[in-house]
PDB file of N, CA, C and O in Angstrom:
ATOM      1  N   UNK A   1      48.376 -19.637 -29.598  1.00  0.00           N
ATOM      2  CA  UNK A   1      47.779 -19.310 -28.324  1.00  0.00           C
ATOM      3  C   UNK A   1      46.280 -19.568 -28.390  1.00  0.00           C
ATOM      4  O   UNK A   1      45.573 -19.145 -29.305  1.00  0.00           O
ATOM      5  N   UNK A   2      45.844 -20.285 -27.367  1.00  0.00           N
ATOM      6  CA  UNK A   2      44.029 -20.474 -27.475  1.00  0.00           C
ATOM      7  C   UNK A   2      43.486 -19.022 -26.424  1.00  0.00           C
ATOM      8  O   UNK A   2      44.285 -18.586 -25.595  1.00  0.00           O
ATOM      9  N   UNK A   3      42.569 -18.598 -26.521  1.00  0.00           N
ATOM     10  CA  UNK A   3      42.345 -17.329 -25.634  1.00  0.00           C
ATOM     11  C   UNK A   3      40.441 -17.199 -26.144  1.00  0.00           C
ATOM     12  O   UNK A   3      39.805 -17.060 -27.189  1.00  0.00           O
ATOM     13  N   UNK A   4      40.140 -17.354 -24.618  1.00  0.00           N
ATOM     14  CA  UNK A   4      38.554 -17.006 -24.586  1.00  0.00           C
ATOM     15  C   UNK A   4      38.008 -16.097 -25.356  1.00  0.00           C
ATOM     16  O   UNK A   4      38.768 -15.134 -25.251  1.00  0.00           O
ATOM     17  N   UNK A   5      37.016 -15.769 -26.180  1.00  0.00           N
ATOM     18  CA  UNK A   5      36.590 -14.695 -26.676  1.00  0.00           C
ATOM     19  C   UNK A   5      34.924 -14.578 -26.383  1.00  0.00           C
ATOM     20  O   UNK A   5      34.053 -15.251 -26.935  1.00  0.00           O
ATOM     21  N   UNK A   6      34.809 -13.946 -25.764  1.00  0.00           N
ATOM     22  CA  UNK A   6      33.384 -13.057 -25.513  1.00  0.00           C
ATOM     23  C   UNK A   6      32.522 -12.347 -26.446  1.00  0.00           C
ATOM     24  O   UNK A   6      32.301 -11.219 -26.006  1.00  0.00           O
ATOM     25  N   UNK A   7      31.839 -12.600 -27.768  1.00  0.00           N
ATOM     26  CA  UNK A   7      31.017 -12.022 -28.621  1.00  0.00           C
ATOM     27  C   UNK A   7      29.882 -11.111 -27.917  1.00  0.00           C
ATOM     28  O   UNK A   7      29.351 -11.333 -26.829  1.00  0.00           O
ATOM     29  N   UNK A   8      29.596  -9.859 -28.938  1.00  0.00           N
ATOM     30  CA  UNK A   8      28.757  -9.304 -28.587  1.00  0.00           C
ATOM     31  C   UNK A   8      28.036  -8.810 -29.485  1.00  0.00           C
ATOM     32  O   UNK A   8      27.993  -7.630 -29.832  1.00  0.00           O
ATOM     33  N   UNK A   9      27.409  -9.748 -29.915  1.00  0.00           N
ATOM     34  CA  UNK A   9      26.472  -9.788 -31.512  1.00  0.00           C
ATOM     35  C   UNK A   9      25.447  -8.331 -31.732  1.00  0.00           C
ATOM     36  O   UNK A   9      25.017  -7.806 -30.704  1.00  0.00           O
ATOM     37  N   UNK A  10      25.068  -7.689 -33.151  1.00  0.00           N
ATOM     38  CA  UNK A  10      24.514  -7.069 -33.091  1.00  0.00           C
ATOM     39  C   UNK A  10      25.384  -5.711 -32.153  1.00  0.00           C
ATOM     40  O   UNK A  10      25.138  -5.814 -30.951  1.00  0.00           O
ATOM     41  N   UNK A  11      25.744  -5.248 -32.284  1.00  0.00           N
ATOM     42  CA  UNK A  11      26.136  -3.867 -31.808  1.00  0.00           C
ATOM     43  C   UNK A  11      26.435  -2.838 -32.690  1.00  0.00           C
ATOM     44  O   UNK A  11      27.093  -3.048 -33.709  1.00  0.00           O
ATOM     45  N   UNK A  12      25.963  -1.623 -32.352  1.00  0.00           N
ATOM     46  CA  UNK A  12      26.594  -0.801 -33.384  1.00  0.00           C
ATOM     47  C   UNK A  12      27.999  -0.468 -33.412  1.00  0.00           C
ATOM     48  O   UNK A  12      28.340   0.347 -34.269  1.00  0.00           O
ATOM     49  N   UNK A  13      28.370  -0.667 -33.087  1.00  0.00           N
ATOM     50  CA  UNK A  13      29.820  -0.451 -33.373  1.00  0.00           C
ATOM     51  C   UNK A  13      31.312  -2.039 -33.410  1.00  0.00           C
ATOM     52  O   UNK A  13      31.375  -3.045 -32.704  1.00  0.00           O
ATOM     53  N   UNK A  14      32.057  -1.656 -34.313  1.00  0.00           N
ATOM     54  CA  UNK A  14      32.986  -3.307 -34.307  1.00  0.00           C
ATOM     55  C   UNK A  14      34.207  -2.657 -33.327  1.00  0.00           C
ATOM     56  O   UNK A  14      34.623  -1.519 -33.542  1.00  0.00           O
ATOM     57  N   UNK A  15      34.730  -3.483 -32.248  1.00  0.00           N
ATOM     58  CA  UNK A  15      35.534  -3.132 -31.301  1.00  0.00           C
ATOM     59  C   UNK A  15      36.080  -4.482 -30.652  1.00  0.00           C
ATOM     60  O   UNK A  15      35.487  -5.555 -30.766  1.00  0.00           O
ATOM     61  N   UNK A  16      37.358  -4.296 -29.912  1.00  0.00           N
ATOM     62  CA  UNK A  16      38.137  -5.057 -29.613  1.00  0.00           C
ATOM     63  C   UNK A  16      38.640  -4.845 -28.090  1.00  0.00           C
ATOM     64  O   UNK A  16      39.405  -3.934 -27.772  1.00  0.00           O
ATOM     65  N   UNK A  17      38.072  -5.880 -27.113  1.00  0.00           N
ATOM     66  CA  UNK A  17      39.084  -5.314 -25.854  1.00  0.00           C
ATOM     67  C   UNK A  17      39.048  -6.615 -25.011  1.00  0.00           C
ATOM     68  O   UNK A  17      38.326  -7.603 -24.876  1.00  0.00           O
ATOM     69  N   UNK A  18      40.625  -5.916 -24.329  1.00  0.00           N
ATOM     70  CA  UNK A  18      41.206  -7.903 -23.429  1.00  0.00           C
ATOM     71  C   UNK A  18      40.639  -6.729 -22.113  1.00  0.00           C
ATOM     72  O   UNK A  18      40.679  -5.549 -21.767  1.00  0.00           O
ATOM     73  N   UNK A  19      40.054  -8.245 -21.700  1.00  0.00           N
ATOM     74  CA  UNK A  19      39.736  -7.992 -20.305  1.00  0.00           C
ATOM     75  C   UNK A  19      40.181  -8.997 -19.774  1.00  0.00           C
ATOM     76  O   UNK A  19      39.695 -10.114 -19.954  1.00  0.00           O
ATOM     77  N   UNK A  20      40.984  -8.801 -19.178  1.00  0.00           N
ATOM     78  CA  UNK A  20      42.075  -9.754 -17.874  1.00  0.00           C
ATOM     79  C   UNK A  20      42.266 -11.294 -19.502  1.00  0.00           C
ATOM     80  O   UNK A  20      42.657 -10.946 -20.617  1.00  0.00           O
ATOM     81  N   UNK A  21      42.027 -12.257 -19.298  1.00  0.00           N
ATOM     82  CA  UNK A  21      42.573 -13.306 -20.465  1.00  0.00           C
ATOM     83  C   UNK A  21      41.214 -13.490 -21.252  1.00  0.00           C
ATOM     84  O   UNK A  21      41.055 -14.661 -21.595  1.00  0.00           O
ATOM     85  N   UNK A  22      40.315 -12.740 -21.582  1.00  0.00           N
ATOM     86  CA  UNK A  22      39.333 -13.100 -21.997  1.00  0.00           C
ATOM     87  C   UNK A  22      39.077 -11.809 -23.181  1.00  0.00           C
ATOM     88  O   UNK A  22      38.657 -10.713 -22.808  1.00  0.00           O
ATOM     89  N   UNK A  23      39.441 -12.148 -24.874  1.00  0.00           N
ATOM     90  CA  UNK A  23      39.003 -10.999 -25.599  1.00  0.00           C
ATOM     91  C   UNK A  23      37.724 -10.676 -25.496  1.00  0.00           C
ATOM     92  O   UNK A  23      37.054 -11.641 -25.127  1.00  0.00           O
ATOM     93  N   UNK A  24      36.871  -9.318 -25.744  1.00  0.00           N
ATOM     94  CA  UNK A  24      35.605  -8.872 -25.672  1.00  0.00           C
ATOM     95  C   UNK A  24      35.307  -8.415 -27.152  1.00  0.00           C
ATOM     96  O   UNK A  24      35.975  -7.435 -27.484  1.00  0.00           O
ATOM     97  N   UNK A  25      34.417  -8.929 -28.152  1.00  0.00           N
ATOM     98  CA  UNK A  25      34.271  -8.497 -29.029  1.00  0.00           C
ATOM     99  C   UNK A  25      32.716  -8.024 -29.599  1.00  0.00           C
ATOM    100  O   UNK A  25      31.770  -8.789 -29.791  1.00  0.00           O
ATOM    101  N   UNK A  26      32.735  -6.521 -29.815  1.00  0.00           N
ATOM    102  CA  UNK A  26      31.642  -6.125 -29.893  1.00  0.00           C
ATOM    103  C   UNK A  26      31.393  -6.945 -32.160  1.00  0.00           C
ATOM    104  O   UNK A  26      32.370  -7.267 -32.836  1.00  0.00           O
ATOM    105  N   UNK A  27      30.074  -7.019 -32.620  1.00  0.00           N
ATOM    106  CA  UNK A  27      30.405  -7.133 -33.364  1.00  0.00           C
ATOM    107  C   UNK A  27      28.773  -6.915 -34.466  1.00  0.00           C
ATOM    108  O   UNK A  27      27.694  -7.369 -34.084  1.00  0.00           O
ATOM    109  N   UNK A  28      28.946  -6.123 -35.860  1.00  0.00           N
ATOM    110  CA  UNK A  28      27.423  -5.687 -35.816  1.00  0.00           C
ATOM    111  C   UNK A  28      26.574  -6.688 -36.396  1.00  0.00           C
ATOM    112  O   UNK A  28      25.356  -6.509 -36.404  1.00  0.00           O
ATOM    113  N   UNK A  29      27.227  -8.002 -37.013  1.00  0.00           N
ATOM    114  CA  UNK A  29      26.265  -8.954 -37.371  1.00  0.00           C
ATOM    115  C   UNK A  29      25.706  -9.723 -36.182  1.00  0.00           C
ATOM    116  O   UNK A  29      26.198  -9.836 -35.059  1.00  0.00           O
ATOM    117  N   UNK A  30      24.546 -10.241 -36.677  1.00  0.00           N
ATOM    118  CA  UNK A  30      23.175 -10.906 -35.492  1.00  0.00           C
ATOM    119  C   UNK A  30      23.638 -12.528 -35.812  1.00  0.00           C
ATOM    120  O   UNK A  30      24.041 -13.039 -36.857  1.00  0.00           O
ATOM    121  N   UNK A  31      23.369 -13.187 -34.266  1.00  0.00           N
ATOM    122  CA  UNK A  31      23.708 -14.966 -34.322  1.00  0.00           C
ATOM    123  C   UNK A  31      22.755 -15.067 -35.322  1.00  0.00           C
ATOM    124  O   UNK A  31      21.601 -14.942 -34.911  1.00  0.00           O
ATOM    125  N   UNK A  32      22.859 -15.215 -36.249  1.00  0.00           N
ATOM    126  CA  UNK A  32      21.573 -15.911 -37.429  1.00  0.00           C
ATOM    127  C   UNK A  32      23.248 -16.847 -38.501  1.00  0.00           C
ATOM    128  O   UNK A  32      24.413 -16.460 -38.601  1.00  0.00           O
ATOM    129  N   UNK A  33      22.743 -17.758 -38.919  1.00  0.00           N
ATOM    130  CA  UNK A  33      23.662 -18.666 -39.729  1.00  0.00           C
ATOM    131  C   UNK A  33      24.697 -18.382 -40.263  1.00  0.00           C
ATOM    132  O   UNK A  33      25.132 -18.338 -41.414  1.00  0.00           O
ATOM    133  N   UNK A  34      25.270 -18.068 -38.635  1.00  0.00           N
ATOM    134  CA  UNK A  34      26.697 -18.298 -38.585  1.00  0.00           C
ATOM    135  C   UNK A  34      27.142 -16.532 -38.906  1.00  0.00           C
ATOM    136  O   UNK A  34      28.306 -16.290 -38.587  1.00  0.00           O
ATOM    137  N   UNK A  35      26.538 -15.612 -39.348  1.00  0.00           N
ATOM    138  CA  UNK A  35      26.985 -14.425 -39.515  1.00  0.00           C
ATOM    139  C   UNK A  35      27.961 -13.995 -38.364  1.00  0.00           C
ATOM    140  O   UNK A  35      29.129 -13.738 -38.655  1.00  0.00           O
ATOM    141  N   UNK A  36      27.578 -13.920 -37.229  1.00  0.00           N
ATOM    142  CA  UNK A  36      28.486 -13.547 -36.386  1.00  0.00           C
ATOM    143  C   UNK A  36      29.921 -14.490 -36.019  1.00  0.00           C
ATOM    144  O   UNK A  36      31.070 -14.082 -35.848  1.00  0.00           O
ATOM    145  N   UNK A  37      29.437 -15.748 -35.978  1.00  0.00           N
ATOM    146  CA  UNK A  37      31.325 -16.487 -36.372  1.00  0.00           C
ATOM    147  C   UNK A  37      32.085 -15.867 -37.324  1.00  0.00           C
ATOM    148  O   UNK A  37      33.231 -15.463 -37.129  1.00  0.00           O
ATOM    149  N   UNK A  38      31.280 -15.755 -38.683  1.00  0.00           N
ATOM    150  CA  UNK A  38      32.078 -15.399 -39.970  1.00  0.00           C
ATOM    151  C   UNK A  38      32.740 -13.877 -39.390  1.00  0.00           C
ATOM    152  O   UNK A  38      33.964 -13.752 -39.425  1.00  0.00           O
ATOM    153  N   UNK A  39      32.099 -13.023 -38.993  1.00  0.00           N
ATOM    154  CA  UNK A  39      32.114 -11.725 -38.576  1.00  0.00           C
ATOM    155  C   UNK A  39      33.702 -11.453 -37.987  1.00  0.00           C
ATOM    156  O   UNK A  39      34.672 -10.812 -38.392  1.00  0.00           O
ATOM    157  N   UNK A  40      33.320 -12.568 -36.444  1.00  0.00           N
ATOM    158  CA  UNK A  40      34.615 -12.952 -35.761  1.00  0.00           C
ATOM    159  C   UNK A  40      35.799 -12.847 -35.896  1.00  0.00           C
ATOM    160  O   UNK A  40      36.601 -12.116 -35.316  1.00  0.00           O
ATOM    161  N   UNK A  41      36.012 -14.055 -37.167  1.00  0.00           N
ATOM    162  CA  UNK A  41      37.284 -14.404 -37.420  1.00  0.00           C
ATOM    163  C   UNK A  41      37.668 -13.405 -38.534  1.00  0.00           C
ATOM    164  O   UNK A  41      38.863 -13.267 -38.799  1.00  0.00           O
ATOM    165  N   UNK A  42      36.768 -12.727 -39.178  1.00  0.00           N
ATOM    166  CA  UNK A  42      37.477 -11.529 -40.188  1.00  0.00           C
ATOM    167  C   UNK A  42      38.003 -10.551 -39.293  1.00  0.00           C
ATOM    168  O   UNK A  42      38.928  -9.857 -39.717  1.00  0.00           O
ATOM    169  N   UNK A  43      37.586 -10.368 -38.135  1.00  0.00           N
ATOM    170  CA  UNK A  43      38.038  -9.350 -36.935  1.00  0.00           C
ATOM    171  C   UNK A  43      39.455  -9.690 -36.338  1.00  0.00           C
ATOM    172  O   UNK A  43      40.528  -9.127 -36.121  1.00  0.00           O
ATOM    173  N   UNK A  44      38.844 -10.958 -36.191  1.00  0.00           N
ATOM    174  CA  UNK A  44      40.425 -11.370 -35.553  1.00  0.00           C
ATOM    175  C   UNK A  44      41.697 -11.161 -36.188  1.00  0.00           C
ATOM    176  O   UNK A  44      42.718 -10.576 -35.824  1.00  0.00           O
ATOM    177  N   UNK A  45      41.312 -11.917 -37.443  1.00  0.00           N
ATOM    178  CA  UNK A  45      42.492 -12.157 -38.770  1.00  0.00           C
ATOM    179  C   UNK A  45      43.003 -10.824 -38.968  1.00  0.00           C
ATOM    180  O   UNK A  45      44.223 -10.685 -38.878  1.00  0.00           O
ATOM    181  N   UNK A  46      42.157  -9.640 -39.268  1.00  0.00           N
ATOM    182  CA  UNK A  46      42.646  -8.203 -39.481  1.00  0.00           C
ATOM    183  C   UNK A  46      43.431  -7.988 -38.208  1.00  0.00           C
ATOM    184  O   UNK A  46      44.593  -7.611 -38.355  1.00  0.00           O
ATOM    185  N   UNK A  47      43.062  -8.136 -37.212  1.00  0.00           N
ATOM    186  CA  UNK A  47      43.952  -7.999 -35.744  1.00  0.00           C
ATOM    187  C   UNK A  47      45.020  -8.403 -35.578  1.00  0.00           C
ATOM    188  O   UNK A  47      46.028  -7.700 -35.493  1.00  0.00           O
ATOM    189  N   UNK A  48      44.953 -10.210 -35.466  1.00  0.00           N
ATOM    190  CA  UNK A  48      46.174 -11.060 -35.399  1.00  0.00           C
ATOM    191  C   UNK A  48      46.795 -11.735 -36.362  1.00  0.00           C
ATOM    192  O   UNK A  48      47.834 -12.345 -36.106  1.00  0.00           O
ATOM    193  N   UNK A  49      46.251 -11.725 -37.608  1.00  0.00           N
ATOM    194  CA  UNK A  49      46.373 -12.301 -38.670  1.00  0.00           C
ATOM    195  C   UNK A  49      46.118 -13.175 -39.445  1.00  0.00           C
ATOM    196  O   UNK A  49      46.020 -13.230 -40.671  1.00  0.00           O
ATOM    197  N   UNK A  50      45.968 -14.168 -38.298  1.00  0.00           N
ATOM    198  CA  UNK A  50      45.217 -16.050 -38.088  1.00  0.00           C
ATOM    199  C   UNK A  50      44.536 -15.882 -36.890  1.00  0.00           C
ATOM    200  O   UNK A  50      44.780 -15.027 -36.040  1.00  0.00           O
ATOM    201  N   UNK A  51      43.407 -16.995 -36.848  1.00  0.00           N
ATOM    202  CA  UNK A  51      42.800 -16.918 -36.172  1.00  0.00           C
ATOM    203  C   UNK A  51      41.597 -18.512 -36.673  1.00  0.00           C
ATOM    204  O   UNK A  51      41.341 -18.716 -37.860  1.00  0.00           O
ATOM    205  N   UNK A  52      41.154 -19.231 -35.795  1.00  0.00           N
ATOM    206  CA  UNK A  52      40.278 -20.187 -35.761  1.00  0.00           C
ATOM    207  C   UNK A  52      39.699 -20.494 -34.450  1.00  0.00           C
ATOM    208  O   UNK A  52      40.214 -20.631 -33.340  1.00  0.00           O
ATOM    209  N   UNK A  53      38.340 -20.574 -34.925  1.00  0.00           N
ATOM    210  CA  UNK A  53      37.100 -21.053 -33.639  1.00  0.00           C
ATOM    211  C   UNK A  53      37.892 -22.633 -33.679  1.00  0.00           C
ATOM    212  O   UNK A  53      38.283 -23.483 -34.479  1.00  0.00           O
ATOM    213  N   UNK A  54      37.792 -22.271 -31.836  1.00  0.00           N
ATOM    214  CA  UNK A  54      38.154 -24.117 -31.602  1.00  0.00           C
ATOM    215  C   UNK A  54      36.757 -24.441 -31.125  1.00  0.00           C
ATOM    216  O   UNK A  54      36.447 -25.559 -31.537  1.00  0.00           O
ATOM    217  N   UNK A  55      35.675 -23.809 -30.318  1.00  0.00           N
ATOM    218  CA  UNK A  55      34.538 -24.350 -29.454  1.00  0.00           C
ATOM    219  C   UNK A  55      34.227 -23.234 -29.562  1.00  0.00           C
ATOM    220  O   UNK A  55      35.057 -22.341 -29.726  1.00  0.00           O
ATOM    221  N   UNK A  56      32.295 -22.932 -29.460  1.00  0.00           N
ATOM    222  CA  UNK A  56      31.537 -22.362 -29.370  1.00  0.00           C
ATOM    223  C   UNK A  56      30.938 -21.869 -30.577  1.00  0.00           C
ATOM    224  O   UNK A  56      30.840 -20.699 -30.947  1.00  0.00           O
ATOM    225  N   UNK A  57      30.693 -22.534 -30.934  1.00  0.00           N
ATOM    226  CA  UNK A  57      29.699 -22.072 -32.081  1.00  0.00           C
ATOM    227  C   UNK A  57      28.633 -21.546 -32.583  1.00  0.00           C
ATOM    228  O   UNK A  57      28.475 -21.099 -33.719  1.00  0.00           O
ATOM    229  N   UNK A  58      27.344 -21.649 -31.063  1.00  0.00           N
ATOM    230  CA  UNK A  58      26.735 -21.204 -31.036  1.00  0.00           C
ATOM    231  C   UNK A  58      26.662 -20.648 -29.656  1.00  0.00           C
ATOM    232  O   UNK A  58      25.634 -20.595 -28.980  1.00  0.00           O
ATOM    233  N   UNK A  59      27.664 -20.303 -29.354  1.00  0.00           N
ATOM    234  CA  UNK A  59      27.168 -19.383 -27.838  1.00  0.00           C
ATOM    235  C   UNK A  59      28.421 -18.265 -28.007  1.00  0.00           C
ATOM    236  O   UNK A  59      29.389 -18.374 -28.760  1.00  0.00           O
ATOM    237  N   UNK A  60      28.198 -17.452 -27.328  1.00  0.00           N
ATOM    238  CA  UNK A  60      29.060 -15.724 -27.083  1.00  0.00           C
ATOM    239  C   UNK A  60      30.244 -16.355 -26.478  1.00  0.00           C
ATOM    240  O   UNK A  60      31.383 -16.018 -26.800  1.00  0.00           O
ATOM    241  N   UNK A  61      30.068 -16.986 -25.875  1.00  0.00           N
ATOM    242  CA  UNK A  61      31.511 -17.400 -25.090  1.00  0.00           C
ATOM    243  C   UNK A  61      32.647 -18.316 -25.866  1.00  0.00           C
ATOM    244  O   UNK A  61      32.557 -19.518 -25.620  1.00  0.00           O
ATOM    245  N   UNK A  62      33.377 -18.041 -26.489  1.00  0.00           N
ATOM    246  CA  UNK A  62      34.140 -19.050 -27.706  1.00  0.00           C
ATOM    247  C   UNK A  62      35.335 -19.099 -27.250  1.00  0.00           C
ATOM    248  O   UNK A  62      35.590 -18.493 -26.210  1.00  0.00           O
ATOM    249  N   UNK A  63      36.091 -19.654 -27.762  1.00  0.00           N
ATOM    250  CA  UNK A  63      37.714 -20.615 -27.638  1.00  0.00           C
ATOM    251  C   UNK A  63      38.248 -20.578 -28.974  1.00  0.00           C
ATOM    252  O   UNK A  63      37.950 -21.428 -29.812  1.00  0.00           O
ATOM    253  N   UNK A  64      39.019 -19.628 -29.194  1.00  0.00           N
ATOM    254  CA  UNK A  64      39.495 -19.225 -30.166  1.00  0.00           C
ATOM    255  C   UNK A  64      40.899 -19.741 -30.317  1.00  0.00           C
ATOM    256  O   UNK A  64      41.204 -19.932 -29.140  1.00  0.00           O
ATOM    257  N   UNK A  65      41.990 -20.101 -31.073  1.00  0.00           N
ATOM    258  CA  UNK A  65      43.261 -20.153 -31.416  1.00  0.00           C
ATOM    259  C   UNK A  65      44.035 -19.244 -32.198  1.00  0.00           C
ATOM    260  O   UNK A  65      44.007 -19.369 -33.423  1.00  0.00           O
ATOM    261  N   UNK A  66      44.709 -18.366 -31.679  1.00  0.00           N
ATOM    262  CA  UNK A  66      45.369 -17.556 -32.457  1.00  0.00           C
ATOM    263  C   UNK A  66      46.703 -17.796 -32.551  1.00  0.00           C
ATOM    264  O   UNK A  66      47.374 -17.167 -31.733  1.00  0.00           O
ATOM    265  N   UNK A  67      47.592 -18.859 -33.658  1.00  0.00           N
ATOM    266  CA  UNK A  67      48.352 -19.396 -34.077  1.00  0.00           C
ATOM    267  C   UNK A  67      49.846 -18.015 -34.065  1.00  0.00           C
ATOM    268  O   UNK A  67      49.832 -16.967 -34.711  1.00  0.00           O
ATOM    269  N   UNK A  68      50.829 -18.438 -33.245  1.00  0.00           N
ATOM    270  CA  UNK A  68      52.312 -17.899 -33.711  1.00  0.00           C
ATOM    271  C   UNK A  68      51.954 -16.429 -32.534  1.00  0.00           C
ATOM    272  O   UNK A  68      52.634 -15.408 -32.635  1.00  0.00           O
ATOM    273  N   UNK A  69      51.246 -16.501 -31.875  1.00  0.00           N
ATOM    274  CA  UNK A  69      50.959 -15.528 -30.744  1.00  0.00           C
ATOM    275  C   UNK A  69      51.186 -15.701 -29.457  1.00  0.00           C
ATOM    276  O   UNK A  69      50.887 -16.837 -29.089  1.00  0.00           O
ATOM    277  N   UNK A  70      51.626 -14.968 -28.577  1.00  0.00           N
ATOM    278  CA  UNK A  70      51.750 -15.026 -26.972  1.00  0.00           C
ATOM    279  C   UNK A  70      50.937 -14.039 -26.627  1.00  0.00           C
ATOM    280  O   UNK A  70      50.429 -13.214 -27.387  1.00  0.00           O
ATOM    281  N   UNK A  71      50.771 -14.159 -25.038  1.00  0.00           N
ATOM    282  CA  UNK A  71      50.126 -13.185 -25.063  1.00  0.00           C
ATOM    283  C   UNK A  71      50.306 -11.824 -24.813  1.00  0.00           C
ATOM    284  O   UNK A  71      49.408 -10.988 -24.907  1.00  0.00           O
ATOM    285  N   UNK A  72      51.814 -11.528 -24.397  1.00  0.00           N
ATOM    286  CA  UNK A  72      52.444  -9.941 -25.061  1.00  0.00           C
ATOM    287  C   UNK A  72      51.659  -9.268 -26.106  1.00  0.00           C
ATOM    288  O   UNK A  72      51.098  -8.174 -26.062  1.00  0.00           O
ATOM    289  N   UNK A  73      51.738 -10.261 -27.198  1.00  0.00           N
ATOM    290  CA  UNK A  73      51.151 -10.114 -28.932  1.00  0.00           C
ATOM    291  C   UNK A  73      50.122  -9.227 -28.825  1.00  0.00           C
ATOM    292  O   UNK A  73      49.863  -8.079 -29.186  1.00  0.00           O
ATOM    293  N   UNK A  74      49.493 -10.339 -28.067  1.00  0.00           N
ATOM    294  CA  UNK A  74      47.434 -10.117 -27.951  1.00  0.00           C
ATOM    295  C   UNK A  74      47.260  -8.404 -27.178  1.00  0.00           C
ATOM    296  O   UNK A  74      46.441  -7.515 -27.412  1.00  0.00           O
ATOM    297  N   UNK A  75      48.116  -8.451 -26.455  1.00  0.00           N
ATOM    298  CA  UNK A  75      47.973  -7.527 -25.641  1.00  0.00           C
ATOM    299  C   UNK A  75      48.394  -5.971 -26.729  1.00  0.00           C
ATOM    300  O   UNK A  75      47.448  -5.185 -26.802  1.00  0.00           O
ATOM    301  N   UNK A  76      49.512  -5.603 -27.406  1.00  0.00           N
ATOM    302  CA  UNK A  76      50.229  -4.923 -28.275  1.00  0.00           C
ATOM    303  C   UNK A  76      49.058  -4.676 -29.238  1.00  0.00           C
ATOM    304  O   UNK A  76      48.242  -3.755 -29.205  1.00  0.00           O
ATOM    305  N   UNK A  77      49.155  -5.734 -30.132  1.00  0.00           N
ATOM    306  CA  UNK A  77      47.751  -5.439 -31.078  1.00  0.00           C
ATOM    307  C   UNK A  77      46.530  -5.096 -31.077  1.00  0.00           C
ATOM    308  O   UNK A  77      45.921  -4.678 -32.062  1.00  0.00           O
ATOM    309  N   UNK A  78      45.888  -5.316 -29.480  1.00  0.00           N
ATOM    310  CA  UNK A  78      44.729  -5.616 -29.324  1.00  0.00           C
ATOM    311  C   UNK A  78      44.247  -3.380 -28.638  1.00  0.00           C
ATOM    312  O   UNK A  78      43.263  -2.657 -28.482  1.00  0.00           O
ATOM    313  N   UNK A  79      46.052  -3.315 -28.475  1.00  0.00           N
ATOM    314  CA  UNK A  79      46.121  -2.156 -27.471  1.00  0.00           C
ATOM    315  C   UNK A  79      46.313  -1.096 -29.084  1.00  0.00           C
ATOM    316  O   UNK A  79      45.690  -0.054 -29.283  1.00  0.00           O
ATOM    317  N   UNK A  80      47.149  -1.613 -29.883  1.00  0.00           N
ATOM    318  CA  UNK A  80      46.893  -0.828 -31.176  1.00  0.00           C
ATOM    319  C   UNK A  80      46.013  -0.353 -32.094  1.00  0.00           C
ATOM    320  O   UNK A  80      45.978   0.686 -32.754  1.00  0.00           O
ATOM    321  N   UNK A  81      45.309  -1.303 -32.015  1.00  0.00           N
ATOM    322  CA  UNK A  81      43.676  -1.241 -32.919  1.00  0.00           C
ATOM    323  C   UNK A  81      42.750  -0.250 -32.058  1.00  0.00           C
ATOM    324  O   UNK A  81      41.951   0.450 -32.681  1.00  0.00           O
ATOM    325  N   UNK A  82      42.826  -0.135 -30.399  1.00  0.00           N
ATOM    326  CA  UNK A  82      42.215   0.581 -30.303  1.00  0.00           C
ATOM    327  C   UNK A  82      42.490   1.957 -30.064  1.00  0.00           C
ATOM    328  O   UNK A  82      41.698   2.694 -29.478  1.00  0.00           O
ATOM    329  N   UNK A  83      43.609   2.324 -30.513  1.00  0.00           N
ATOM    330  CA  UNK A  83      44.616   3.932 -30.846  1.00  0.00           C
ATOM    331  C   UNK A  83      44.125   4.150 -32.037  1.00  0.00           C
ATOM    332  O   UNK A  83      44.087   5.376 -32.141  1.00  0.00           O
ATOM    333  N   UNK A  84      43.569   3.484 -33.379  1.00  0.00           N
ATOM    334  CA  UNK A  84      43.611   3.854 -34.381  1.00  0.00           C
ATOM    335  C   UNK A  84      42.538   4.287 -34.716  1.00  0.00           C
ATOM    336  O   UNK A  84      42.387   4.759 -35.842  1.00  0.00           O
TER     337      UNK A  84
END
């Protein structure tokens, strides 16, 4: 599944939320070389398991692929992580 993701660099807190088809990810590393991509996909991967930047590399707004997912999935997991 490819699915928009919305970064939100620098925050205190790491968090996860779908807003309508677009993930929102708060996240506490700063855009400086690449910290916050790396940040990303360790977020994701713990979430969905796999996970790869297709576009955006340097902007908040990214295009993510999350491989062997629908979006039921996204929705279940994304709704689990934030119960825990």
């Amino acid at each position: 599944m490819i699915i928009k993701v919305r970064v939100k660099p620098g925050s205190s807190q790491e968090r996860v939320v779908l807003d309508g088809d677009t993930l929102i990810v708060w996240l506490h590393a700063r855009p400086t070389e690449g910290k916050a991509n790396a940040e990303l996909l360790c977020v994701l991967k713990k979430t969905f398991g796999r996970a790869s930047l297709v576009s955006g590399r340097t902007s908040k707004l990214k295009t993510v692929e999350i491989p062997q997912r629908n979006y039921e999935d996204v929705i279940s997991l994304v709704s689990s992580v934030r119960r825990r």
